[in-house]
matplotlib code that plots the C-alpha trace (Angstrom):
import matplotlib.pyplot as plt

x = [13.2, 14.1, 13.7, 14.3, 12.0, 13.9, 12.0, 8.5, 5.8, 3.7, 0.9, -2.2, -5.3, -8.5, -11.3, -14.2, -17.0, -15.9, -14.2, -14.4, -10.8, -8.7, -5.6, -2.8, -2.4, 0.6, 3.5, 5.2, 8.9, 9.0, 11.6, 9.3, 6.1, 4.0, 0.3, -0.7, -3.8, -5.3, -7.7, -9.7, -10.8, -12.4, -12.2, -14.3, -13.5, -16.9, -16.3, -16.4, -14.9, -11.2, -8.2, -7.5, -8.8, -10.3, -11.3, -11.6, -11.1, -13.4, -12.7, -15.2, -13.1, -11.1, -9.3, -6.2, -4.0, -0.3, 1.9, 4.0, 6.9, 9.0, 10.6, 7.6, 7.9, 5.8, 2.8, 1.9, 2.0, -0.9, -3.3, -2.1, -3.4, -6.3, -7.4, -6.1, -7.9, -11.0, -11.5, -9.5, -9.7, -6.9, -6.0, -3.7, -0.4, 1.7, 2.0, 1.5, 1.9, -0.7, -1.6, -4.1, -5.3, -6.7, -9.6, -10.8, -14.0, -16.4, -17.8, -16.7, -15.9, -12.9, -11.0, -11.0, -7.7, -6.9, -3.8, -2.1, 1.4, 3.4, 6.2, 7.7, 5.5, 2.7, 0.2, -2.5, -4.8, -6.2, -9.7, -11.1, -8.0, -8.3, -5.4, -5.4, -2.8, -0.1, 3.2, 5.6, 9.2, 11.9, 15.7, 19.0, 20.4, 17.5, 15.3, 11.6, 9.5, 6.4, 5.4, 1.1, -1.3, -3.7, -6.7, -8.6, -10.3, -8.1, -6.3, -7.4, -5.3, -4.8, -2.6, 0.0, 2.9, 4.9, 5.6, 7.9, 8.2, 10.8, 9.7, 10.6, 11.7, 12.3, 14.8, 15.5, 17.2, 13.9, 11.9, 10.6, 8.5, 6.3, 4.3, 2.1, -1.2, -3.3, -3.2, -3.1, 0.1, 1.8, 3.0, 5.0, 6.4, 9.8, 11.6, 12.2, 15.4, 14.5, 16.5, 13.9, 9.9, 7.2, 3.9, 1.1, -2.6, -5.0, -8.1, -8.9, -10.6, -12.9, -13.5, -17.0, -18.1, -21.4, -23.7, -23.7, -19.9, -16.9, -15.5, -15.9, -18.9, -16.5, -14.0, -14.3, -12.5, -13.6, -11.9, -9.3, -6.2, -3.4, -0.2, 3.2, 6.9, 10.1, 13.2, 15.7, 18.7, 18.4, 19.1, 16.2, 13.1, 10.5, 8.9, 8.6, 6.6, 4.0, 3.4, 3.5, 0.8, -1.1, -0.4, -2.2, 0.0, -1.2, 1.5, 3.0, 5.5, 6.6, 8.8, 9.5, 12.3, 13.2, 15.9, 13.1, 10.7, 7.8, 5.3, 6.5, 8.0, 6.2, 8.4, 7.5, 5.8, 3.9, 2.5, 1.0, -0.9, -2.5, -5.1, -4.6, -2.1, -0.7, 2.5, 1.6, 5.5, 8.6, 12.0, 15.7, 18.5, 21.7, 24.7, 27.8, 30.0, 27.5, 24.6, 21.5, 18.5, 15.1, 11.9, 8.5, 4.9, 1.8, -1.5, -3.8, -7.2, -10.1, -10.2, -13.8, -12.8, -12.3, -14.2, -11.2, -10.6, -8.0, -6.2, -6.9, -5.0, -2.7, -1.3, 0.8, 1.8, 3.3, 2.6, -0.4, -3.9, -6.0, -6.6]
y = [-29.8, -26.1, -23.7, -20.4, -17.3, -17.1, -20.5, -19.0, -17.6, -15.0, -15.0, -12.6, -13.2, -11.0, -12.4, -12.3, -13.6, -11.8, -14.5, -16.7, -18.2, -18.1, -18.9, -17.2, -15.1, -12.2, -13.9, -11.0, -11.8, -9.9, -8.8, -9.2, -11.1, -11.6, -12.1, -14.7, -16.4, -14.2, -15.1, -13.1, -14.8, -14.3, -16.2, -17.2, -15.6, -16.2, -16.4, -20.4, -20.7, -20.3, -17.8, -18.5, -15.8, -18.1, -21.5, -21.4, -19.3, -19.5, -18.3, -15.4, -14.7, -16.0, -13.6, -13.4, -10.2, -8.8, -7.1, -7.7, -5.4, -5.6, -3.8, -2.3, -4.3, -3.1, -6.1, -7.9, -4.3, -3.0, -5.6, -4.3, -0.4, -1.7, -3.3, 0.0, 2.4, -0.1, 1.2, 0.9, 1.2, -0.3, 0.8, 0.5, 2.5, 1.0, -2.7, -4.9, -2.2, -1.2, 1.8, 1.2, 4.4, 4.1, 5.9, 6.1, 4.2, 5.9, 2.6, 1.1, -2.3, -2.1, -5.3, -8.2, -10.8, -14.1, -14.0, -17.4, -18.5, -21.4, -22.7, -26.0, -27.0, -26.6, -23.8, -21.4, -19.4, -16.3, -15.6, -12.2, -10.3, -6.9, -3.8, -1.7, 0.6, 1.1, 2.9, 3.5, 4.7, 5.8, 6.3, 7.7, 4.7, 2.1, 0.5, 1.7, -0.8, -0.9, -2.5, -3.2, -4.5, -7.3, -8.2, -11.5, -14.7, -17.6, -19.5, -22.7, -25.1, -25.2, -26.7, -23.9, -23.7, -20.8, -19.1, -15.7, -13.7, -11.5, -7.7, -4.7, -3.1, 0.8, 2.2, 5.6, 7.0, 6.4, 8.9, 12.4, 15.3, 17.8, 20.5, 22.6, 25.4, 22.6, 19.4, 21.5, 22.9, 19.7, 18.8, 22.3, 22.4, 21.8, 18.5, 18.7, 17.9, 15.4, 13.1, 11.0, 10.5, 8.3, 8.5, 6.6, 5.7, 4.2, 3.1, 2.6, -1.2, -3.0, -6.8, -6.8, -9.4, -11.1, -13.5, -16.9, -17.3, -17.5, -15.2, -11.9, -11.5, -9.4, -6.4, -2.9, 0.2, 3.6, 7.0, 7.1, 9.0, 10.0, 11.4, 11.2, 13.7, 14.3, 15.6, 17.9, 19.9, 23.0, 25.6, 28.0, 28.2, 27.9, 24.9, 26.4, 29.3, 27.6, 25.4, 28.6, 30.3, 27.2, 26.9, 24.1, 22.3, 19.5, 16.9, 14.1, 11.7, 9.8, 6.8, 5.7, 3.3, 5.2, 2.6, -0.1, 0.1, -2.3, -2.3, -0.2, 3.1, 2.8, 3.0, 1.3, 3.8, 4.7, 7.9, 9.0, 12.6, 13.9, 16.8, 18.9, 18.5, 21.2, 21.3, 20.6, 19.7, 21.4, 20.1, 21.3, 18.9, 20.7, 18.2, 20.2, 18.5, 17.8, 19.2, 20.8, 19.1, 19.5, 17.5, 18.3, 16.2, 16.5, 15.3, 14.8, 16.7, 16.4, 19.3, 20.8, 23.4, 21.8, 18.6, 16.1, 13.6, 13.3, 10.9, 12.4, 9.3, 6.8, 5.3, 2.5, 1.3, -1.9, -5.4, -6.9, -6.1, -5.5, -6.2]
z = [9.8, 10.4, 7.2, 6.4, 5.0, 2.0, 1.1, 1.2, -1.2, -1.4, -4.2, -4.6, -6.8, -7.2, -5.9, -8.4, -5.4, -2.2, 0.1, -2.9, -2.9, -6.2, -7.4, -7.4, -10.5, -9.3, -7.1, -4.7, -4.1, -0.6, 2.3, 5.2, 5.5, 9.1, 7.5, 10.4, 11.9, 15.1, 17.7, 20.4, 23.4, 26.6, 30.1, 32.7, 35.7, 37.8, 41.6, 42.5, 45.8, 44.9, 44.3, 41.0, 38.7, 35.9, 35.2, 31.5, 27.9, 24.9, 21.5, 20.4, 17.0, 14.4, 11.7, 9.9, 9.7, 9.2, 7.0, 3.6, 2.6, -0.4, -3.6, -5.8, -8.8, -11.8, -12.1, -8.9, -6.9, -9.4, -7.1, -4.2, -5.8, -6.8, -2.9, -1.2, -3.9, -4.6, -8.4, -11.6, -15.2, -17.7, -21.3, -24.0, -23.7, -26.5, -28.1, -25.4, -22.5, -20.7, -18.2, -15.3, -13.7, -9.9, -8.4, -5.3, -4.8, -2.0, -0.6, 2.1, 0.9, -1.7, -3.3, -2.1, -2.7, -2.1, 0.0, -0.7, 1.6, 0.2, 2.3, 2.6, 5.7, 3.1, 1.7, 3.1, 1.9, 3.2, 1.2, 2.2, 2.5, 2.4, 2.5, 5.6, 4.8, 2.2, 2.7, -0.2, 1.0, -1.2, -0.2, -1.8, -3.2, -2.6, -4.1, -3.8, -1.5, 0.2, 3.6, 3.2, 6.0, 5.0, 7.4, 6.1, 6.9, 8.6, 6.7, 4.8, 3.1, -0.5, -3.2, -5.5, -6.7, -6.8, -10.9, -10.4, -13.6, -13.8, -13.7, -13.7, -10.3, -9.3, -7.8, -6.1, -9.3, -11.5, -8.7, -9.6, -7.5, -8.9, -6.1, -8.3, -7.2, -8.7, -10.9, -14.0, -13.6, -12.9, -15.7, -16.1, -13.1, -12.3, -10.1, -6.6, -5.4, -2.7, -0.9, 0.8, 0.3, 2.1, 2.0, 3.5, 2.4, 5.5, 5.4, 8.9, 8.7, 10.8, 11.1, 11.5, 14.4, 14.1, 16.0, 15.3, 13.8, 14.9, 11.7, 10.9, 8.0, 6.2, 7.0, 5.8, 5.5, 7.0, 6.6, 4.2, 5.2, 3.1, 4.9, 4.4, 4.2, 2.2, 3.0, 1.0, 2.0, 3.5, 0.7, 2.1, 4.0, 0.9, 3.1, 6.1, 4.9, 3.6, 6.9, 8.7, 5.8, 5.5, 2.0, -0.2, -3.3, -5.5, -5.2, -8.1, -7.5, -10.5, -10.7, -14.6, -15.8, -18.7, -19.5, -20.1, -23.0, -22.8, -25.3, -28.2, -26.8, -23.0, -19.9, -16.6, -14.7, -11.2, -10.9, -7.6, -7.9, -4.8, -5.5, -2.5, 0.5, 3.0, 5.0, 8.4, 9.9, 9.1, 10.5, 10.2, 10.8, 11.5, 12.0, 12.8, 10.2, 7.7, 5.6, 7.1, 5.7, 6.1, 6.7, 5.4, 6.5, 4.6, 4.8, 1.5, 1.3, -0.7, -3.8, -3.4, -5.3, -8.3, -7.6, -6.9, -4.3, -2.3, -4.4, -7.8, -9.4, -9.4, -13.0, -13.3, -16.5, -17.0, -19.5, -17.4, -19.6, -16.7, -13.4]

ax = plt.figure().add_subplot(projection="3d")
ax.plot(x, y, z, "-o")
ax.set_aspect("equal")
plt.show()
């Protein structure tokens, strides 16, 4: 019997022994969701007499990979930080909130999750899985989402049962920007108008093939690349200029449901701050019978100067204890 997406389940876990599988422990209510089994073959195509350009096909490897996108809700997506940035530490804000603030680990193996589908043909599980890339993408009257690439082992059965909480969820309204000379001058400078924002984190990973298996002994992310743009109206040319003077800005975006207290006096909260990024695209949309509007890229930058990375955090507070 036929059955729609709408019936299906999407639940990540943190694996505490790489490719160790593990039960669910976040469930991520999603829009899209194309995490599937892969294979990569080759063919014999010897010479035996005949036209035909192959007599056979053998599978070399076996992986799984594909995205999930949804609405950022406030506790399963701090997994999802956790895999892409590979290091966190978790504290108490107030009562029984709790802020988690992301680092980026210099290793080349980050997070591992258990990716586990339930659907009514039955359940799989994707040990292994690691994120690829993360892009967060905010729009005038939308909700926040993400869209995240997995790459993991091939699926397994498994037995679960999907348990959704409800949680908080942001939406375009709860989104702030900050560009300061450095991190330190965040906090007093002033909101950008923006109409639009999307940024980017990829880590450029590599199933790594080996003898004597048809699976990949384990996957693993290269260079890390943050990039992204935002778009404004066109009120003057302040963002041009400093594409054209290859000017450097630390960058904040904050997303905070003010009208949600969790713990004692503690809003949900995501704060992305990005040490060092210059203005390397500059666009100007000029409708004849609307507004002009203009569209800024960046790219991230490790902070020599003052000894930051590239991501200098990420802090997401919320009513899980720790991840």
């Amino acid at each position: 019997m036929a059955y729609t997406g709408r019936r299906v389940s999407v639940g990540l876990a943190k694996e505490a022994t790489r490719g160790t599988g593990v039960a669910p422990v976040h469930w991520m209510p999603h829009t899209s969701l194309a995490f599937d089994d892969k294979v990569g073959k080759v063919y014999s195509t010897e010479a035996i007499g005949r036209i035909e350009d192959s007599d056979g096909a053998f599978v070399v490897s076996k992986w799984a990979e594909g995205s999930l996108e949804g609405n950022i809700r406030t506790e399963g997506f701090g997994l999802i930080l956790l895999a892409t940035t590979g290091a966190v530490s978790s504290a108490v804000a107030t009562g029984v909130a709790y802020t988690h603030t992301y680092t980026l680990s210099q290793t080349n193996n980050h997070q591992s999750l258990t990716f586990t589908v339930v659907d009514p043909i039955g359940t799989s599980q994707f040990v292994k899985s690691v994120v690829s890339s993360l892009a967060i993408n905010v729009e005038t009257n939308a909700l926040v989402t993400h869209t995240t690439e997995f790459m993991g082992l091939t699926s397994r059965g498994a037995s679960a049962t999907a348990a959704l909480v409800v949680e908080p969820t942001f939406t375009a309204r709860h989104v702030c920007l900050k560009l300061a000379t450095d991190t330190t001058t965040l906090d007093a400078a002033t909101n950008i108008t923006i109409k639009g924002f999307t940024v980017t984190f990829t880590k450029n990973v590599i199933k790594n093939d080996v003898l004597c298996t048809v699976e990949p002994d384990d996957f693993f992310n290269q260079d890390f690349v943050v990039e992204g743009e935002f778009s404004l109206d066109t009120n003057d040319y302040t963002y041009k200029e400093l594409m054209r003077d290859n000017s450097y800005r630390a960058l904040r975006l904050t997303a905070e449901d003010t009208g949600t207290t969790i713990g004692d006096t503690s809003n949900p909260k995501l704060v992305i701050e990005l040490s060092r990024v210059d203005f390397r695209e500059w666009e100007n949309d000029r409708p004849v019978d609307g507004i002009m509007t203009q569209k800024i890229g960046f790219k991230a930058h490790v902070d020599l100067q003052n000894s930051k990375d590239m991501v200098n955090e990420i802090v997401l507070t919320n009513t899980t204890s720790a991840y």
